[in-house]
C-alpha positions as CSV (number, residue, x, y, z in Angstrom):
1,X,0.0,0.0,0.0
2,X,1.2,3.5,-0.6
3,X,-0.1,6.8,1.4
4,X,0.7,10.1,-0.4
5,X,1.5,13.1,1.5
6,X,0.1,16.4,-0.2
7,X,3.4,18.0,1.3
8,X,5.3,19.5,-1.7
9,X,8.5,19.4,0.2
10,X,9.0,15.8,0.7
11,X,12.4,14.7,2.0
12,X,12.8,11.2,1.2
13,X,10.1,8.2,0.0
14,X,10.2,5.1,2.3
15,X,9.8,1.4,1.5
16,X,9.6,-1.1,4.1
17,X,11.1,-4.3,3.2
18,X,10.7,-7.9,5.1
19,X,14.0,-9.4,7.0
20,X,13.5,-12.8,7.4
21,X,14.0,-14.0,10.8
22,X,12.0,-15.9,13.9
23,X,9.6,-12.9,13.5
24,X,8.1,-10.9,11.0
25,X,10.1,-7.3,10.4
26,X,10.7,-4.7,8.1
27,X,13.4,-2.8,7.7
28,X,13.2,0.6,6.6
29,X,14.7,1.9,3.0
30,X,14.7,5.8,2.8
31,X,15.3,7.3,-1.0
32,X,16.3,10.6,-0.4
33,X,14.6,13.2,-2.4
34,X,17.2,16.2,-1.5
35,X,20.7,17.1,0.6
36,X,23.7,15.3,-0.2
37,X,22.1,11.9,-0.3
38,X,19.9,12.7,-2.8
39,X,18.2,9.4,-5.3
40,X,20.3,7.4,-3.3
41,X,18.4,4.7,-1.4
42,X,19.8,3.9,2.6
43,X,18.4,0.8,4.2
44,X,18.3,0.1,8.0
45,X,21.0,-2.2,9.1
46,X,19.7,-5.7,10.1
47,X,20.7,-4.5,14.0
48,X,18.3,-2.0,13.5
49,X,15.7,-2.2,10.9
50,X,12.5,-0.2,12.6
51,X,12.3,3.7,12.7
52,X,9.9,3.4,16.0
53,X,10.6,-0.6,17.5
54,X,7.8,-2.3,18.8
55,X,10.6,-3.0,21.8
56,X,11.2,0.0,24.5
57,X,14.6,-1.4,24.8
58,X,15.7,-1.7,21.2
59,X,17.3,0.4,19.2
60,X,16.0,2.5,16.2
61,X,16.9,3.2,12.9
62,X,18.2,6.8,12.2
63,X,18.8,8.1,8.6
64,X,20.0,12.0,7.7
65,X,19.7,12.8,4.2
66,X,21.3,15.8,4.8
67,X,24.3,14.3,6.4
68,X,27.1,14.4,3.5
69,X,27.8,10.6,5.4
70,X,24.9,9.1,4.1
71,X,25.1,5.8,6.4
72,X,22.1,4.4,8.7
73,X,23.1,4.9,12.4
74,X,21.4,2.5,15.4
75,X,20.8,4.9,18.3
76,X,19.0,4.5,21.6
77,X,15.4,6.5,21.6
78,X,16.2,7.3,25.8
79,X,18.5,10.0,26.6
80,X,22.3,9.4,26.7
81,X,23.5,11.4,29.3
82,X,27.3,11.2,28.5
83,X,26.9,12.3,24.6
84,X,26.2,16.0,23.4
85,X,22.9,17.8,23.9
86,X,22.5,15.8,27.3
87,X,21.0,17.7,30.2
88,X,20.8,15.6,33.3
89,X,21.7,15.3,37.0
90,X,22.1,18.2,39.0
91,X,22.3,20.1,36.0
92,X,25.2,18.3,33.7
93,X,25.2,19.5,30.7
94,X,27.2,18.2,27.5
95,X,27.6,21.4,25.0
96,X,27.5,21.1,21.2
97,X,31.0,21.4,21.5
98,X,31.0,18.0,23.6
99,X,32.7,20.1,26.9
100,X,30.8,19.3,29.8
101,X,29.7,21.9,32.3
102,X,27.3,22.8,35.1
103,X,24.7,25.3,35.3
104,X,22.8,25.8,38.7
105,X,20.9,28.1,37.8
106,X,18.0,28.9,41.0
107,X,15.5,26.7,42.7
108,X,11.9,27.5,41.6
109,X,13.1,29.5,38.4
110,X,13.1,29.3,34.5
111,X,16.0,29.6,32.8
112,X,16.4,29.0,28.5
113,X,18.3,26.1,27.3
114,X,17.8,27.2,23.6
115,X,16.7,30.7,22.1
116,X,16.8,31.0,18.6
117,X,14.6,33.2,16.0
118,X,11.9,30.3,15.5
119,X,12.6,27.7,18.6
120,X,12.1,28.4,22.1
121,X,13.1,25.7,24.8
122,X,12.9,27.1,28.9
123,X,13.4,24.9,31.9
124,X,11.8,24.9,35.0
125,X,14.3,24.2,38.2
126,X,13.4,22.6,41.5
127,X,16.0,22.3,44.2
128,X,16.9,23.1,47.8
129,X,19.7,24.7,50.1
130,X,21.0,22.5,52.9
131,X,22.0,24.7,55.9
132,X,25.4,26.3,55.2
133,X,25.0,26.1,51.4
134,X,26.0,29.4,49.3
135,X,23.6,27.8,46.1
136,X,20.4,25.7,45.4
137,X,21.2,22.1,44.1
138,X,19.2,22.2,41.1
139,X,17.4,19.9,39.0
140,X,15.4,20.3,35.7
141,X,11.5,19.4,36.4
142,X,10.0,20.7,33.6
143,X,10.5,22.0,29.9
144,X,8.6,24.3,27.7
145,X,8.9,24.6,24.0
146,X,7.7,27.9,22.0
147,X,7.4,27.4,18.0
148,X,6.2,28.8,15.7
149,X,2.9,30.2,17.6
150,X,2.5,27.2,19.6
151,X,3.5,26.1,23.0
152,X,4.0,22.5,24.5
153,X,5.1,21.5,28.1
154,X,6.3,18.8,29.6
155,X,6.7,18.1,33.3
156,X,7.8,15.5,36.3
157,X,5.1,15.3,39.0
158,X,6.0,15.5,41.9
159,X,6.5,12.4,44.5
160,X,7.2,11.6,48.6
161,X,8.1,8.1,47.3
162,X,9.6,7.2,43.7
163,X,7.2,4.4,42.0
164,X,8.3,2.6,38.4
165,X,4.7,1.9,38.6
166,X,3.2,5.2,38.5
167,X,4.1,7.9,35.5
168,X,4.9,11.2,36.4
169,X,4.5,12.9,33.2
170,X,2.1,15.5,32.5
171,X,1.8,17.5,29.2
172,X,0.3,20.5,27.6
173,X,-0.5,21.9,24.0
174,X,-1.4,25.3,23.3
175,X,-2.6,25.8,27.1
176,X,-4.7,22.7,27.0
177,X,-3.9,19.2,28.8
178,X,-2.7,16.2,26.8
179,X,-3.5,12.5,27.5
180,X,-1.2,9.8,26.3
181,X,-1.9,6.5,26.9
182,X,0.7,4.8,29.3
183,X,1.3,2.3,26.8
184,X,5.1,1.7,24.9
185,X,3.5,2.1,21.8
186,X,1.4,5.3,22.2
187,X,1.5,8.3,20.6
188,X,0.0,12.3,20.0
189,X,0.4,14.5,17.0
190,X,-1.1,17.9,16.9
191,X,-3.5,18.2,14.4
192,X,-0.6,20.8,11.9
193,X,1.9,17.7,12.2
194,X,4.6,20.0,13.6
195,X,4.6,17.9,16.7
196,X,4.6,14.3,17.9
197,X,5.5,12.7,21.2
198,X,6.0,8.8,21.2
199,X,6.4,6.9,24.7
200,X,9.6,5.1,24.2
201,X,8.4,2.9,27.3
202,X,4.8,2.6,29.0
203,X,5.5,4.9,31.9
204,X,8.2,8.0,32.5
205,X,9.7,7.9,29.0
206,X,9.1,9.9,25.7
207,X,10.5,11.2,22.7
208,X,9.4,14.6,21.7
209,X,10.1,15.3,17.7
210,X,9.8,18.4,16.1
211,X,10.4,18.0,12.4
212,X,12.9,20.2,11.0
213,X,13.6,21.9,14.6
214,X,14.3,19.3,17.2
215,X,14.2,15.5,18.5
216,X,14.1,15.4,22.9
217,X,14.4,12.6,24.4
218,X,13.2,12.6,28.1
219,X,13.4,10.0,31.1
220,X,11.7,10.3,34.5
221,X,13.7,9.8,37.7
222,X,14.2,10.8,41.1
223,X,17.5,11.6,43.4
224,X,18.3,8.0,44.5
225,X,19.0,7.0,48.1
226,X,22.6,6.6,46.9
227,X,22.7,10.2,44.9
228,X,22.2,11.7,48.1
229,X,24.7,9.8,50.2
230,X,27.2,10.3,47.5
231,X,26.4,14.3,47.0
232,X,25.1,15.0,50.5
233,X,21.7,16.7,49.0
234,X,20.0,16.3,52.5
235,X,16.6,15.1,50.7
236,X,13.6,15.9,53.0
237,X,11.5,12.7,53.3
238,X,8.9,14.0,52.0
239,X,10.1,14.4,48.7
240,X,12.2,12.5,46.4
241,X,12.5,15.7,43.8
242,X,11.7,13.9,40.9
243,X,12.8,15.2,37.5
244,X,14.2,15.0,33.9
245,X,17.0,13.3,32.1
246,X,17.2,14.7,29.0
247,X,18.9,14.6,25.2
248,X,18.6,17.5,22.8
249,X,19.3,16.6,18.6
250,X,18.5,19.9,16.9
251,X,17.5,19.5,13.1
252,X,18.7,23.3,12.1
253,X,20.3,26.2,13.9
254,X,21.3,29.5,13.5
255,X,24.9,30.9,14.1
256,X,22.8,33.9,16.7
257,X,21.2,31.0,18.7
258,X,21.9,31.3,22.4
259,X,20.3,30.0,25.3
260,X,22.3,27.9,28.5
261,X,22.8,25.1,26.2
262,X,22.3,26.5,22.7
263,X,24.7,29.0,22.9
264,X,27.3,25.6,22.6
265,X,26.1,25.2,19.1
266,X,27.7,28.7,18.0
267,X,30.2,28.1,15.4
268,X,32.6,31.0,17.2
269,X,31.6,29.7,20.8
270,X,34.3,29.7,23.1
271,X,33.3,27.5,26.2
272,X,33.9,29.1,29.9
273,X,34.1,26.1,31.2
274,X,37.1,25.3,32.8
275,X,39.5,22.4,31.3
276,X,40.6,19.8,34.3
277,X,38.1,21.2,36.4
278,X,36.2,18.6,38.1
279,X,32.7,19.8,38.1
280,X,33.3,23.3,35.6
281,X,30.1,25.6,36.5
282,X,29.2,28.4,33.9
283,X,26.9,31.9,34.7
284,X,24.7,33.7,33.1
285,X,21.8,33.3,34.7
286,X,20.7,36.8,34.2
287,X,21.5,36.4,30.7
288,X,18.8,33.3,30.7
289,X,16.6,34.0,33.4
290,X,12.5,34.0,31.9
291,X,9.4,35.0,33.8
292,X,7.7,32.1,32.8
293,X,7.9,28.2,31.5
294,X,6.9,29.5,28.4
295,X,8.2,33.4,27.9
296,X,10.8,34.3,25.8
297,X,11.7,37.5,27.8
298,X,15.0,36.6,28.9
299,X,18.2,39.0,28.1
300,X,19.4,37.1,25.2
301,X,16.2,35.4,23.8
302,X,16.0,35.3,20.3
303,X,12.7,33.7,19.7
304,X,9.9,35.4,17.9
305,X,7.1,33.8,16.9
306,X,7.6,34.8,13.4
307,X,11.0,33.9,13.0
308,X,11.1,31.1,11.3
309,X,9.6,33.5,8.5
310,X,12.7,35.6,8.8
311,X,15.4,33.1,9.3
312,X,17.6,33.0,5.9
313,X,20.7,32.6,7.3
314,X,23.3,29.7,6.8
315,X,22.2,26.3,9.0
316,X,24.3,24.7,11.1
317,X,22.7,21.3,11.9
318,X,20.6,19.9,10.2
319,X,18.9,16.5,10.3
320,X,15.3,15.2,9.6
321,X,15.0,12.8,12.0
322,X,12.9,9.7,12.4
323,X,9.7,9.1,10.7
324,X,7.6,6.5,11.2
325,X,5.6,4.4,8.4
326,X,4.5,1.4,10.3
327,X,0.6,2.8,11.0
328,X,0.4,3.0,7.2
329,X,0.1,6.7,7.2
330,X,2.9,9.5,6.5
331,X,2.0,10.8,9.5
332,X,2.1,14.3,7.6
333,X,5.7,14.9,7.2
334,X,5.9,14.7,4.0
335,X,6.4,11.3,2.8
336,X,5.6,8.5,0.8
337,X,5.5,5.3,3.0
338,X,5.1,1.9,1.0
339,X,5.0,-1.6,2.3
């Protein structure tokens, strides 16, 4: 069967073809239709054949027809917290530039990781100050996106006690609650396409994809017994601060982007961190500092919701990202999906 897109920008045409094996698969062969790649046809390697696995633990297919590479990569769909675009712990961050640093930023404030003139990511930070602490530890609870004219959240609940059990997810579009089945396999799109979240396991997981701006992969944890024994938090016992482990892949940015993390991605960006330093902390939160989970008020905020109409400039990254054919539908990005 083949499902048409009435997109006029299509990137590549997918065909699914059958591996034999125990079970029935298909692996994924993307023609690209423009970049570097272009007419040439990339198939999924055996160890990875899916774009979306039927398995939380397995790992999908990834192809970039703008890469000049034009070779099928296996990655994870959950966050890697030692690769670049990672955001995790108390925060760790992993720059463009793969230099890790730390950013503390403030209990109970928003802070941007990325401004730039048509994408909009702010974080929400929890924390606490022990007695005889000069700063918060901080951890990332929640994350709002601006696009375009649209807005999405995504936030960790809350808990006294941390339960794999229970998900502590929550999300919003455009002001208005979303409900996503806690099921490995579920799914939301807005109704433009422009944004999709997949659970990449039934509870405290998800990938959020924007197509042509972002891919974020998020996990749900709390601080551990052992992080606090090890780091001396003092966590009340009322409260296991639960919060976000988190990757960043960004499709296309612009050399003015900024932002905590973003600013990494600037192809003159010279990192403050501190070589040999054991944990290297960076500033700026004054620089970063929002009013809100989803303003775009902060000092060096580039966002505007008509930027993307504006923004003609070379891109740095770019990388279309995973799309998924095995509902039978193109899912509206653009594609021709044919099995």
């Amino acid at each position: 069967m083949v499902v048409s897109s009435s997109s006029s920008n299509r990137l590549f045409i997918i065909t699914l073809l059958f591996v034999s094996g125990a079970s029935e698969i298909y692996a994924a062969t993307v023609t690209c239709l423009r970049g570097p790649c272009y007419s040439q046809k990339l198939s999924c390697p055996a160890e990875c054949p899916q774009l979306y696995p039927t398995k939380p633990n397995v790992k999908a297919c990834y192809i970039n027809c703008a890469s000049p590479i034009c070779k099928p990569e296996c990655r994870n769909r959950k966050p890697n917290c030692n690769a670049p675009g990672a955001a995790c712990l108390d925060p760790r961050f992993i720059g463009g530039d793969g230099i890790v640093f730390y950013f503390h930023g403030k209990s109970n404030e928003h802070f941007s990781l990325l401004s730039d003139l048509n994408l909009q990511i702010n974080a929400h930070f929890i924390g606490l100050r022990p007695a005889g602490r000069t700063r918060d530890y901080t951890w990332i609870q929640a994350l709002g996106i601006l696009f375009d004219s649209h807005t999405f959240s995504l936030e960790a609940t809350k808990a006294e006690k941390w339960d794999d059990e229970i998900d502590h997810l929550r999300f919003t579009h455009n002001g208005k609650e979303l409900v996503i089945p806690e099921d490995h396999l579920s799914s939301w799109q807005s109704p433009e396409s422009n944004i999709r979240v997949d659970r990449t396991s039934s509870k405290n997981s998800v990938l959020v994809t924007l197509p042509e701006f972002a891919e974020i992969s998020v996990n749900v944890v709390p601080v551990t017994k052992e992080d606090d024994r090890i780091h001396n938090y003092q966590i009340p016992s009322d409260d296991c601060f639960v919060h976000l482990e988190v990757q960043f892949k960004f499709y296309g940015l612009s050399s003015k982007v900024e932002g905590v993390l973003g600013r990494t991605y600037q192809p003159d960006f010279k990192n403050p961190a501190k070589p040999g330093v054991a944990m290297p902390v960076v500033g700026g939160e004054d620089k970063y500092r929002t009013t809100s989970l989803l303003s775009a008020d902060c000092a060096s905020c580039m966002f505007s919701s008509a930027g993307f109409l504006d923004q003609k400039e070379e891109i740095l990254v770019k990388d279309f990202g995973t799309l998924d054919c095995t509902s039978g539908s193109s899912g509206g990005y653009g594609i021709f999906c044919s099995k």
